[in-house]
N, CA, C and O atoms as a GROMACS GRO file, in nm:
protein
  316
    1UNK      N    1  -0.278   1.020  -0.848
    1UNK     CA    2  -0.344   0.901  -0.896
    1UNK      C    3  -0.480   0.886  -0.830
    1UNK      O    4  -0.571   0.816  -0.874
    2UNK      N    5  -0.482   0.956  -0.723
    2UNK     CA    6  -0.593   0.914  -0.605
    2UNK      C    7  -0.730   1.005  -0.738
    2UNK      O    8  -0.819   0.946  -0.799
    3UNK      N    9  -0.703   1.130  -0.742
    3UNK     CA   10  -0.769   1.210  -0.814
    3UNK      C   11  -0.836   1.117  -0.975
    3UNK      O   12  -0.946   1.112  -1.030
    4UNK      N   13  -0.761   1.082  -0.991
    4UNK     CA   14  -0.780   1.006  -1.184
    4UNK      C   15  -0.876   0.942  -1.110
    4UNK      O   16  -0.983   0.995  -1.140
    5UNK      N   17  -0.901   0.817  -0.995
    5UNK     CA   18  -0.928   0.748  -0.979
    5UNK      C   19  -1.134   0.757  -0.942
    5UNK      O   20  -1.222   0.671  -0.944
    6UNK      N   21  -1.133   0.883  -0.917
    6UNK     CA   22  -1.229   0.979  -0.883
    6UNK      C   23  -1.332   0.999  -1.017
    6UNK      O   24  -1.454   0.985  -1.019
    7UNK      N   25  -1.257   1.029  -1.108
    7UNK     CA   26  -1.308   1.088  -1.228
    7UNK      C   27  -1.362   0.942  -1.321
    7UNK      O   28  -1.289   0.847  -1.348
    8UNK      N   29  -1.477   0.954  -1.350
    8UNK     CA   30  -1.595   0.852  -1.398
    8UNK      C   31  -1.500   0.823  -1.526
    8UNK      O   32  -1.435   0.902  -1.595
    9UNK      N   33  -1.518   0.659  -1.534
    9UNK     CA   34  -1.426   0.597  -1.615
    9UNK      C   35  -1.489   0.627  -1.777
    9UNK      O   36  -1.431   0.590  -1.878
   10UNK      N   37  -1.616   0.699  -1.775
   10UNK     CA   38  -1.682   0.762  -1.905
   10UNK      C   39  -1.636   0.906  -1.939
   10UNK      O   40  -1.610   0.940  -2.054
   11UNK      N   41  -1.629   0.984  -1.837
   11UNK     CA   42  -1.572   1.086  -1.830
   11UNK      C   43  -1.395   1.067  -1.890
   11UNK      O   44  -1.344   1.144  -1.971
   12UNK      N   45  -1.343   0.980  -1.844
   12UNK     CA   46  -1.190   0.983  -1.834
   12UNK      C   47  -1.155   0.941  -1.995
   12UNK      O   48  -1.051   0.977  -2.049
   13UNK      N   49  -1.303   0.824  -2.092
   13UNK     CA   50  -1.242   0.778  -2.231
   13UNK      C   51  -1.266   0.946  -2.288
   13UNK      O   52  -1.195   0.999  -2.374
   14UNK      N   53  -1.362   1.000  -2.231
   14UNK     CA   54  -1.374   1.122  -2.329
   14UNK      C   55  -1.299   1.196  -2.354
   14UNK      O   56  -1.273   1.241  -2.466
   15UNK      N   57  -1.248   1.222  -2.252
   15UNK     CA   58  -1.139   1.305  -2.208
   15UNK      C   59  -1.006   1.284  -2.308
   15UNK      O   60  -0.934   1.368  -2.362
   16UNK      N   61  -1.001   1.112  -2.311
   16UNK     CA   62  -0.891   1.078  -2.368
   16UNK      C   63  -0.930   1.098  -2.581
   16UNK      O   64  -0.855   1.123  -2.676
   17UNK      N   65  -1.046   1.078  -2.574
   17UNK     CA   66  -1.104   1.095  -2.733
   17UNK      C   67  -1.083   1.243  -2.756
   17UNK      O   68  -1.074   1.296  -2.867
   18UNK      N   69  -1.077   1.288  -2.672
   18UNK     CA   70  -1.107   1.478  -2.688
   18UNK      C   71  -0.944   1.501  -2.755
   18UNK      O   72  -0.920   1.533  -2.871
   19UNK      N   73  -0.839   1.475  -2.641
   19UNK     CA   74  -0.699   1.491  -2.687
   19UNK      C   75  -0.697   1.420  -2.788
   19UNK      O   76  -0.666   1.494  -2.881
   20UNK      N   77  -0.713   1.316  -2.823
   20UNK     CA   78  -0.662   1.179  -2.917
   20UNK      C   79  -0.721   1.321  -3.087
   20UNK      O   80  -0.650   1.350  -3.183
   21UNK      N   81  -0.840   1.364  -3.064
   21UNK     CA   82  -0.880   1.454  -3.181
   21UNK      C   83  -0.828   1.540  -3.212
   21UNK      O   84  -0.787   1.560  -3.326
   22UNK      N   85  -0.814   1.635  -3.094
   22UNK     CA   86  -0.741   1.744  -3.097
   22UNK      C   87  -0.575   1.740  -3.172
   22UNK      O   88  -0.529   1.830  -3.243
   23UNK      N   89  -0.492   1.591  -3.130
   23UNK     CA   90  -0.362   1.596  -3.193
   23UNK      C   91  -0.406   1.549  -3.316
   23UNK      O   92  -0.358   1.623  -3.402
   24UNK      N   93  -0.477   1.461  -3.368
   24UNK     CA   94  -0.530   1.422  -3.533
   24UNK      C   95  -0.561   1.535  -3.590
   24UNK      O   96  -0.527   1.528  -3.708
   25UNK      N   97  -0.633   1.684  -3.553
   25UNK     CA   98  -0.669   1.764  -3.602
   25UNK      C   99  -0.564   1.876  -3.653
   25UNK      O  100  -0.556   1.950  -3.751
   26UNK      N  101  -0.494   1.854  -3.547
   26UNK     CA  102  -0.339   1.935  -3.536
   26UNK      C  103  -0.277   1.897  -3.681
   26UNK      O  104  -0.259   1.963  -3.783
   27UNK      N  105  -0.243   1.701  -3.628
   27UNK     CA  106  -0.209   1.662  -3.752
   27UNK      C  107  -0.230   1.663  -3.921
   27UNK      O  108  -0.150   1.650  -4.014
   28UNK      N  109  -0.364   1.682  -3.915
   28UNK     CA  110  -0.412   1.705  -4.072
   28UNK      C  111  -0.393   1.826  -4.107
   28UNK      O  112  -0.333   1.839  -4.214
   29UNK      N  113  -0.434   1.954  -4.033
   29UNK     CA  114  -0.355   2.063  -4.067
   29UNK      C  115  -0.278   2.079  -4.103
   29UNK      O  116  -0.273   2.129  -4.215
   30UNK      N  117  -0.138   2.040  -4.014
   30UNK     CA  118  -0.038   2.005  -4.073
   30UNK      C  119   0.039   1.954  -4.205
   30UNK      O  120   0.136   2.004  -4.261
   31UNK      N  121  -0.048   1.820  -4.242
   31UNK     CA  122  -0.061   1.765  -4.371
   31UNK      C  123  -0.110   1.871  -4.486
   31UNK      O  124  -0.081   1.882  -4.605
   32UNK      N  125  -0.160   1.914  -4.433
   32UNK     CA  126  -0.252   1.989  -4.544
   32UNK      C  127  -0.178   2.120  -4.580
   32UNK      O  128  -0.215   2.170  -4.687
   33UNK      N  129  -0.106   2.169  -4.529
   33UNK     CA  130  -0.053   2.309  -4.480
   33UNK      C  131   0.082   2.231  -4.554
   33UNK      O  132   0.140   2.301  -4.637
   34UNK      N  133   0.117   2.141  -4.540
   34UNK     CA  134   0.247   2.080  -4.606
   34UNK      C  135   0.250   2.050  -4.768
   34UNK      O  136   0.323   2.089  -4.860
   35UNK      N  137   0.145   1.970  -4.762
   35UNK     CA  138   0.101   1.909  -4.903
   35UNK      C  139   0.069   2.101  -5.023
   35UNK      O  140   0.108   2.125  -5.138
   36UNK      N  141   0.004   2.172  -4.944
   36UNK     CA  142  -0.016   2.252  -5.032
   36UNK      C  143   0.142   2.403  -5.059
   36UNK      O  144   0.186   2.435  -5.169
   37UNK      N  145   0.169   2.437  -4.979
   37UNK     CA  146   0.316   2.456  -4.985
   37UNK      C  147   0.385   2.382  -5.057
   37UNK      O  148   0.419   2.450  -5.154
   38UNK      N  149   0.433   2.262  -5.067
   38UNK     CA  150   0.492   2.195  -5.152
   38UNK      C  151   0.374   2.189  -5.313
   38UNK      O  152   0.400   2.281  -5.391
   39UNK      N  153   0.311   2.136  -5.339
   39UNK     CA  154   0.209   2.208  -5.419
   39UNK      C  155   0.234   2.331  -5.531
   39UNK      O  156   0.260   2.337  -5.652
   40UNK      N  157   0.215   2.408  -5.440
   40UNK     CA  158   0.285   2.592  -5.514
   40UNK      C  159   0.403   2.571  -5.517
   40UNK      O  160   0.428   2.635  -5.619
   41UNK      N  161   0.511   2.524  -5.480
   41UNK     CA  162   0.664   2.549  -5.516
   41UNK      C  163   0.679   2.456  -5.641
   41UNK      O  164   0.761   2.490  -5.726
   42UNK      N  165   0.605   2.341  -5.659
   42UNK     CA  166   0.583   2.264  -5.756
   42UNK      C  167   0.604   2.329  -5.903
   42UNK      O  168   0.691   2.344  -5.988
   43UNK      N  169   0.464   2.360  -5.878
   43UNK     CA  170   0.400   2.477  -5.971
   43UNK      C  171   0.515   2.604  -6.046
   43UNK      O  172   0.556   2.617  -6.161
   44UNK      N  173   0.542   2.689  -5.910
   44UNK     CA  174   0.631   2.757  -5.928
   44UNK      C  175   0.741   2.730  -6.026
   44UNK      O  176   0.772   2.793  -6.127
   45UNK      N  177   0.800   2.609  -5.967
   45UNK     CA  178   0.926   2.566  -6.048
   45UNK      C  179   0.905   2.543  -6.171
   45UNK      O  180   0.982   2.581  -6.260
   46UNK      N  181   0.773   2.462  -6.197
   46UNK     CA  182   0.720   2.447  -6.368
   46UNK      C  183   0.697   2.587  -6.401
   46UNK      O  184   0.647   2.618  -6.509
   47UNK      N  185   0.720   2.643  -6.344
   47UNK     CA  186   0.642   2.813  -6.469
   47UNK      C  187   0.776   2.879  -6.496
   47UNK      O  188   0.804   2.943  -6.597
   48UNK      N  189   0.859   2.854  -6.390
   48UNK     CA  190   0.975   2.905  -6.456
   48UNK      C  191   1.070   2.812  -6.509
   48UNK      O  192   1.180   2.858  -6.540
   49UNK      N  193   1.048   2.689  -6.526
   49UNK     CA  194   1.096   2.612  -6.639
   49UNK      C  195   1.036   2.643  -6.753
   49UNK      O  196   1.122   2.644  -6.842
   50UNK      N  197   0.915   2.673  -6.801
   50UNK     CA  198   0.803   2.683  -6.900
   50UNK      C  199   0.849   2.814  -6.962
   50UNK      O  200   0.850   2.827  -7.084
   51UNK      N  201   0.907   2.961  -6.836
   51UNK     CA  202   0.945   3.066  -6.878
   51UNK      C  203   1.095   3.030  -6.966
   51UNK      O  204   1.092   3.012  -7.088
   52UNK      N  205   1.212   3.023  -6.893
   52UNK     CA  206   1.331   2.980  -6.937
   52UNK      C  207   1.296   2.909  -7.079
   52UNK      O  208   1.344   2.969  -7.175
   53UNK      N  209   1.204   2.766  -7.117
   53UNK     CA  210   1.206   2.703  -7.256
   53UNK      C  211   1.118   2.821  -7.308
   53UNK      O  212   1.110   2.802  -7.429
   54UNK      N  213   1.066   2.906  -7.284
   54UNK     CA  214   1.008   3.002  -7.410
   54UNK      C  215   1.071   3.082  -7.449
   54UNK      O  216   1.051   3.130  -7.560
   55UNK      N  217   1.156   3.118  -7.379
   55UNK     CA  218   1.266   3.249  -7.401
   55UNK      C  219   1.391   3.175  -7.492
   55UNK      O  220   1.452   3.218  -7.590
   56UNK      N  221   1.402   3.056  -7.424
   56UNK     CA  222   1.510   2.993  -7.545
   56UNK      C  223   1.476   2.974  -7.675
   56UNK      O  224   1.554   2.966  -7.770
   57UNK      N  225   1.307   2.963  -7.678
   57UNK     CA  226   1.282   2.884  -7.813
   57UNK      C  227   1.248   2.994  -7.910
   57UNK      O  228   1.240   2.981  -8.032
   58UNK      N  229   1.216   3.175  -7.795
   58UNK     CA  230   1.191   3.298  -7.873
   58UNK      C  231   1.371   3.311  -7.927
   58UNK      O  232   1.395   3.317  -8.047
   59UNK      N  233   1.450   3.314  -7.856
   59UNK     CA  234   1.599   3.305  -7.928
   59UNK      C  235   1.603   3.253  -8.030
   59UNK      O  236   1.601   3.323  -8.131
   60UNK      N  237   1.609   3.104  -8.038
   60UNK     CA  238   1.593   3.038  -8.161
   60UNK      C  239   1.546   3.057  -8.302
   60UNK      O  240   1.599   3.043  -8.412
   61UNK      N  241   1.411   3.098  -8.256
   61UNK     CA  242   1.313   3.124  -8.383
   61UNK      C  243   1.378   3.259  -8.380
   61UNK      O  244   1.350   3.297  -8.494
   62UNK      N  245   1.437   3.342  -8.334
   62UNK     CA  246   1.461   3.512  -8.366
   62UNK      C  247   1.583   3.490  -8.453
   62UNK      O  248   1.597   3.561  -8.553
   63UNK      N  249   1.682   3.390  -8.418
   63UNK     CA  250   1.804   3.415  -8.454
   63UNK      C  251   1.784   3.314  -8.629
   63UNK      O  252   1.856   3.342  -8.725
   64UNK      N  253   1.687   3.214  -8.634
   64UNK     CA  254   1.654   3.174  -8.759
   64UNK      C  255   1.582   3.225  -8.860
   64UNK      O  256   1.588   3.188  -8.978
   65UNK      N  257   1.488   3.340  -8.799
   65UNK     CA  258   1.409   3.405  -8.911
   65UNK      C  259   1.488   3.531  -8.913
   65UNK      O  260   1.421   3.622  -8.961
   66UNK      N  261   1.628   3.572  -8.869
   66UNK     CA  262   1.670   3.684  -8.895
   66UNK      C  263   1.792   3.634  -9.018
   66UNK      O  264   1.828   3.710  -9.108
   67UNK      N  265   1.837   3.511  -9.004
   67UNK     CA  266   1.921   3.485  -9.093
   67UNK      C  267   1.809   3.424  -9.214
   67UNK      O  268   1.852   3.448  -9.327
   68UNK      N  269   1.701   3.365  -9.215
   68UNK     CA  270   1.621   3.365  -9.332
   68UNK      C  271   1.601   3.509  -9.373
   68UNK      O  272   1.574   3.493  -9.492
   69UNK      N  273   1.598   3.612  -9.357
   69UNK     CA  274   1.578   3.703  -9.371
   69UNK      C  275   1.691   3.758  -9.456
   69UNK      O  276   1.677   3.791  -9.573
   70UNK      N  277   1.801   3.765  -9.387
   70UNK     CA  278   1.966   3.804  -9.439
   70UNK      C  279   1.942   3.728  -9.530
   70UNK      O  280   1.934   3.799  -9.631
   71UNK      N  281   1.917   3.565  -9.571
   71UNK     CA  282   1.915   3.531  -9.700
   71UNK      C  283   1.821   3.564  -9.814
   71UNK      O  284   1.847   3.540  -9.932
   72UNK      N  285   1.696   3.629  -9.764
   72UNK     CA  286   1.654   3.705  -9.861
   72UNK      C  287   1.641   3.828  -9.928
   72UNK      O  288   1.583   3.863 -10.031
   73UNK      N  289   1.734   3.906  -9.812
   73UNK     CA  290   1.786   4.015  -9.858
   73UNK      C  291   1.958   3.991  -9.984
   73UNK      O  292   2.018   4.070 -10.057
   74UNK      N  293   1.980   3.831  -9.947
   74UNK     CA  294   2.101   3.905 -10.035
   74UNK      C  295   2.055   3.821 -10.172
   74UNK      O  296   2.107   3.864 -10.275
   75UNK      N  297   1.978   3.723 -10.184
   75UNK     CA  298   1.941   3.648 -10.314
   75UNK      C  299   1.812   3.797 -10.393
   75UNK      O  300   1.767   3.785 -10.507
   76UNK      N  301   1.782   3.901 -10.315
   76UNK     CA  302   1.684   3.957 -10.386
   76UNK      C  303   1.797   4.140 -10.406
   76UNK      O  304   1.741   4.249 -10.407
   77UNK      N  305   1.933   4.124 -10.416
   77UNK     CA  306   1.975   4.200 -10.440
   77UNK      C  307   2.081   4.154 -10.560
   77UNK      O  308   2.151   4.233 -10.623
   78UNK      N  309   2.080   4.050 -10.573
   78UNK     CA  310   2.190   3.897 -10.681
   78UNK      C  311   2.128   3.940 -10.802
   78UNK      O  312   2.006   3.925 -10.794
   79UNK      N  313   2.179   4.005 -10.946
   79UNK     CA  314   2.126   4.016 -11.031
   79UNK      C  315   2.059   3.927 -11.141
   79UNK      O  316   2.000   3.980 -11.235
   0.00000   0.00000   0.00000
């Protein structure tokens, strides 16, 4: 304590502003490093939701224009 007591009470706020930045700086990193990770997994998850509904909706349309199809193969063979 004798020592703190030594060290210029201008010196000692700086000191304390220096850490006080250093953990805020830490902190926003952090934030930021969080926010954007979560971000891309976001993303991620929509593209392969987006994949999955296109592949269902290529099923769909495959399995309806193949039976439009079967029906015009058998009305254009009907005498």
């Amino acid at each position: 304590m004798q020592k703190l007591k030594q060290i210029p009470k201008r010196v000692h706020h700086f000191l304390i502003g220096l850490v006080l930045t250093a953990v805020l700086g830490v902190l926003a990193f952090a934030v930021v490093n969080t926010y954007t990770a979560y971000t891309d997994m976001v993303v991620q998850q929509q593209q392969q939701y987006l994949l999955v509904t296109a592949r269902a909706v290529s099923k769909t349309l495959s399995l309806y224009i193949s039976g439009q199809l079967r029906d015009i193969e058998i009305l254009t063979r009907s005498p």
